[in-house]
C-alpha positions in Angstrom: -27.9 4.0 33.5 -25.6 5.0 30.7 -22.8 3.4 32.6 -24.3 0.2 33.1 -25.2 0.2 28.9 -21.9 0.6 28.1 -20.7 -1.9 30.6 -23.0 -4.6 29.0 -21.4 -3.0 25.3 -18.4 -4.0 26.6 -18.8 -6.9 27.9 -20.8 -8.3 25.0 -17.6 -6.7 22.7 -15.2 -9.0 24.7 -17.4 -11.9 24.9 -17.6 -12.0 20.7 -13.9 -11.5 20.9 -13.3 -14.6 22.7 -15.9 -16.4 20.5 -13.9 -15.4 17.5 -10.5 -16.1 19.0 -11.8 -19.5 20.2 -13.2 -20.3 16.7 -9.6 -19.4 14.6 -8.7 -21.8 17.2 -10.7 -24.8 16.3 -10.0 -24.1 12.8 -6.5 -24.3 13.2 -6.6 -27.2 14.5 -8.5 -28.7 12.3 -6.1 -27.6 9.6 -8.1 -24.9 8.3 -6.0 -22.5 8.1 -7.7 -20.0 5.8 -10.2 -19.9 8.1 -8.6 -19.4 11.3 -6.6 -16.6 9.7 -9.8 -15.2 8.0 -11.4 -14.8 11.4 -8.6 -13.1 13.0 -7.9 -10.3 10.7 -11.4 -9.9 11.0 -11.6 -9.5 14.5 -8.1 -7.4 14.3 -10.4 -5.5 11.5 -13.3 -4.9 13.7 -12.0 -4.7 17.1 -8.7 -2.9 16.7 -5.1 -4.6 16.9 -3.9 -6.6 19.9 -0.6 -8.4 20.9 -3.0 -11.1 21.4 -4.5 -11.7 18.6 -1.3 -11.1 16.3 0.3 -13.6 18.7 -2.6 -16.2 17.3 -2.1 -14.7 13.8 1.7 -15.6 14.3 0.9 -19.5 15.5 -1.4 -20.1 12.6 0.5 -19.1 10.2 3.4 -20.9 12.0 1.5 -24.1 11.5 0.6 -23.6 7.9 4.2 -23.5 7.3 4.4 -19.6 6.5 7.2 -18.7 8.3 7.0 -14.7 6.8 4.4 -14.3 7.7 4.2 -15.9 11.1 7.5 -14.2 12.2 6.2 -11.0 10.6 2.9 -11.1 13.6 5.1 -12.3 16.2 7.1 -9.1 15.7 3.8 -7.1 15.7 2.9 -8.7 18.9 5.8 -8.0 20.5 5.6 -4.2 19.3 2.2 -3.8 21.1 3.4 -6.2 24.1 6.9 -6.0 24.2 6.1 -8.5 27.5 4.4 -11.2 26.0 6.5 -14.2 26.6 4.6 -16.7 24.3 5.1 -14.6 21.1 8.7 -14.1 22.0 9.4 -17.9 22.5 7.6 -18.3 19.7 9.6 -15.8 17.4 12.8 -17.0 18.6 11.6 -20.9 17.3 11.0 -19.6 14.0 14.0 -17.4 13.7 16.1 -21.0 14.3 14.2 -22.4 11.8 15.0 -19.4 9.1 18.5 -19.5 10.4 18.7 -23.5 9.2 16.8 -22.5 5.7 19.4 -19.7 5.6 22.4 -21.6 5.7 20.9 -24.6 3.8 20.9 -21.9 0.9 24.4 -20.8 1.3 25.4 -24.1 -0.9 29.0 -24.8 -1.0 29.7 -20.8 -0.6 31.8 -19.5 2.5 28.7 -17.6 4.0 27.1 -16.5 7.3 23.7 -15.7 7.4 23.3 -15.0 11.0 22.1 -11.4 11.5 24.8 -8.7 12.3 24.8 -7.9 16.3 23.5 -4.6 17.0 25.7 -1.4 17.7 25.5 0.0 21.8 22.8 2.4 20.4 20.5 0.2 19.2 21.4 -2.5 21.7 20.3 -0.2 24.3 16.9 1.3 22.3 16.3 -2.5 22.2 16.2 -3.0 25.9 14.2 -0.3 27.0 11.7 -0.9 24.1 11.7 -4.9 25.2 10.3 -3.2 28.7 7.8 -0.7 26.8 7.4 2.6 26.5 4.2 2.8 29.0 6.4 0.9 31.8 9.4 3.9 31.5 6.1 6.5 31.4 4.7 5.6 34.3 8.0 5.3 36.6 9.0 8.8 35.0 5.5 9.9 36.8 5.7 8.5 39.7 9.1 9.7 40.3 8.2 12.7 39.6 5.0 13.2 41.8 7.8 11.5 44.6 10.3 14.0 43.6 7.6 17.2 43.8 6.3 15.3 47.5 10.2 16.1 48.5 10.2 19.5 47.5 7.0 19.9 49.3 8.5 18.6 52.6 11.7 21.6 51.9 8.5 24.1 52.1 6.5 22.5 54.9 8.9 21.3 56.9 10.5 23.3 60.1 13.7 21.4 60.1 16.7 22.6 58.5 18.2 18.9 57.5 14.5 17.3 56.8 14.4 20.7 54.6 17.9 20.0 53.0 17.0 16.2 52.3 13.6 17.0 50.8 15.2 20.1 48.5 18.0 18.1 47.3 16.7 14.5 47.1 13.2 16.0 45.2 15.1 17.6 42.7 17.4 14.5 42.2 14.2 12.4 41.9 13.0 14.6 39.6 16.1 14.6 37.3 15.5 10.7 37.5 12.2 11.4 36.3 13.5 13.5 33.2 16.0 10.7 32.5 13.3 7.6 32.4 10.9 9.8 30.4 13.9 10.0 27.9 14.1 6.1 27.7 9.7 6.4 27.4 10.6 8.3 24.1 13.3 6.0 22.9 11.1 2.8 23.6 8.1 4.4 21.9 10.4 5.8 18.9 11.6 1.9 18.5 7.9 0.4 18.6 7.4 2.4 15.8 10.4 2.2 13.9 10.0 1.5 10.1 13.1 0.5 9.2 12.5 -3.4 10.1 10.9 -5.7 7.7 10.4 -9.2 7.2 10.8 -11.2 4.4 7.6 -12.4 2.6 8.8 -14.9 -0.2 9.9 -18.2 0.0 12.6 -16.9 -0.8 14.6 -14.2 -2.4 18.0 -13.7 -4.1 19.9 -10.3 -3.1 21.0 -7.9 -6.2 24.1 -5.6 -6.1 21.5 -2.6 -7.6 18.3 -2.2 -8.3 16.6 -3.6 -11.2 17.2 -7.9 -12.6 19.9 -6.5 -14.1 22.1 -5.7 -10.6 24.3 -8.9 -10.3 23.2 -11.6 -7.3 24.9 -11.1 -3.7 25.5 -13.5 -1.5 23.2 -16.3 -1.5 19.1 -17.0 -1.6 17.7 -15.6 1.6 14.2 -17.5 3.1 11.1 -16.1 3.8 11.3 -14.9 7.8 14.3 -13.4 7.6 14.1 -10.4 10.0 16.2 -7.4 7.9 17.2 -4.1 7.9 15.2 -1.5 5.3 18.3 1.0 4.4 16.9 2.4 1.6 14.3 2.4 -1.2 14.1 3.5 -4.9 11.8 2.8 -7.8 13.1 2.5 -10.9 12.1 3.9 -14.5 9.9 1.0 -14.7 7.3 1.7 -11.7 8.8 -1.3 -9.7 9.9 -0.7 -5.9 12.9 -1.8 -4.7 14.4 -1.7 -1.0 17.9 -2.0 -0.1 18.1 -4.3 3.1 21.0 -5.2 5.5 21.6 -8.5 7.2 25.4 -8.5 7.6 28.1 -8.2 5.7 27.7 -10.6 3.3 24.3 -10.4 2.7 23.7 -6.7 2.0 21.8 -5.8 -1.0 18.9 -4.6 -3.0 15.4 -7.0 -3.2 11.8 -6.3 -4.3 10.3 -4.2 -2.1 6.9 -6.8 -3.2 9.0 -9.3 -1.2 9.4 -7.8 1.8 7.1 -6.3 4.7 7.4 -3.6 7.4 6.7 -4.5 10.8 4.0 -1.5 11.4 1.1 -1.6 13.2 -1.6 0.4 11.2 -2.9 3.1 14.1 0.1 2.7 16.2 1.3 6.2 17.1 
């Protein structure tokens, strides 16, 4: 009986779900945006973070022309989801469109604002993270159970080269198996990496220090901006400022008020 109770718990949870989804929907598209996002941090609130709903998040936002904050769900989405095609897409549109703000605010000075490329580290933490950490977990498993079946053939079997070929190749499968639980931890240590943010503001001038006094760097950069936290420091003053990296010509310190990590609250 109890399992039948929570079944219809569950079901009635997912149904309301849908209903709240489908109504941020409507009020999207009826250009009422407040609404729509309203609703889904709501439902994000009460029912616990998806890639889904952040994904919505991310498109209404999108459409009421708030590109931080739309690129800034698209990234949680694809922290939770790393899979989820439409909220990659759909970051990659609204990175070209920062990009073009970017360079519109560059002016008549000789500036790039196109992020740095990553190092081989990081280019490689990024690929197995863009596969997931549960994906490398459960190959690292299933190799291993494969690799402990082979083992159990070099104790069952009469043979001496089936006993050879399941000694050797289960401990090679099982060394496999130690090698993609490493990549589980570096996927998982890079969905939860705090050291990305997202610009907030409209848009936000880089300083050479902290403080309105540090002299301006580079050029205005726009709200979306994907950058790298280096550091942070609050001043004498109570006020909270983050160094962040782009690239070499935009590298400096901001507000930390005009920035946001990409974090999912929970996410361990």
């Amino acid at each position: 009986m109890r399992y039948i109770i929570a079944f219809l718990i569950s079901l009635s949870f997912c149904m309301a779900k849908a209903d709240a989804v489908g109504d941020a929907r409507k009020f999207a598209d009826a250009r009422n945006y407040n609404a729509a996002i309203s609703l889904l941090n709501e439902e994000i609130s009460r029912g616990g973070a998806s890639s889904g709903l952040y994904y919505d998040l991310g498109v209404v936002y999108n459409k009421s022309g708030n590109l931080g904050a739309s690129a800034l769900n698209f990234a949680k989405a694809l922290r939770l989801d790393p899979s989820n095609k439409e909220a990659k897409n759909n970051r990659l549109v609204v990175a070209a469109d920062v990009q073009r703000l970017n360079e519109s605010l560059t002016g008549d000075k000789n500036l790039d604002p196109t992020p740095q490329i990553s190092g081989a580290g990081e280019k490689i933490s990024g690929a197995l993270a863009a596969c997931g950490s549960n994906f490398w977990c459960v190959l690292a498993i299933v190799t291993f159970i494969v690799g402990i079946s082979a083992i159990g053939v070099y104790f069952l079997s009469a043979g001496v080269t089936v006993r050879k070929i399941g000694f050797f190749g289960g401990i090679a499968v099982i060394l496999l198996s130690c090698v993609l639980f490493i990549f589980a931890l570096v996927a998982r240590n890079s969905q939860l990496a705090t050291d990305r943010a997202v610009i907030m503001s409209a848009q936000v001038q880089l300083k050479s220090a902290p403080g309105e006094n540090g002299k301006d760097v580079a050029a205005p950069l726009a709200g979306g901006t994907l950058v790298k936290v280096v550091s942070t420091r609050q001043m004498d003053d109570k006020t909270h400022w983050a160094e962040v990296f782009l690239n070499t010509d935009y590298n400096g310190w901001i507000p930390a008020s005009d920035l946001e990590i990409i974090n999912i609250p929970g996410m361990k």
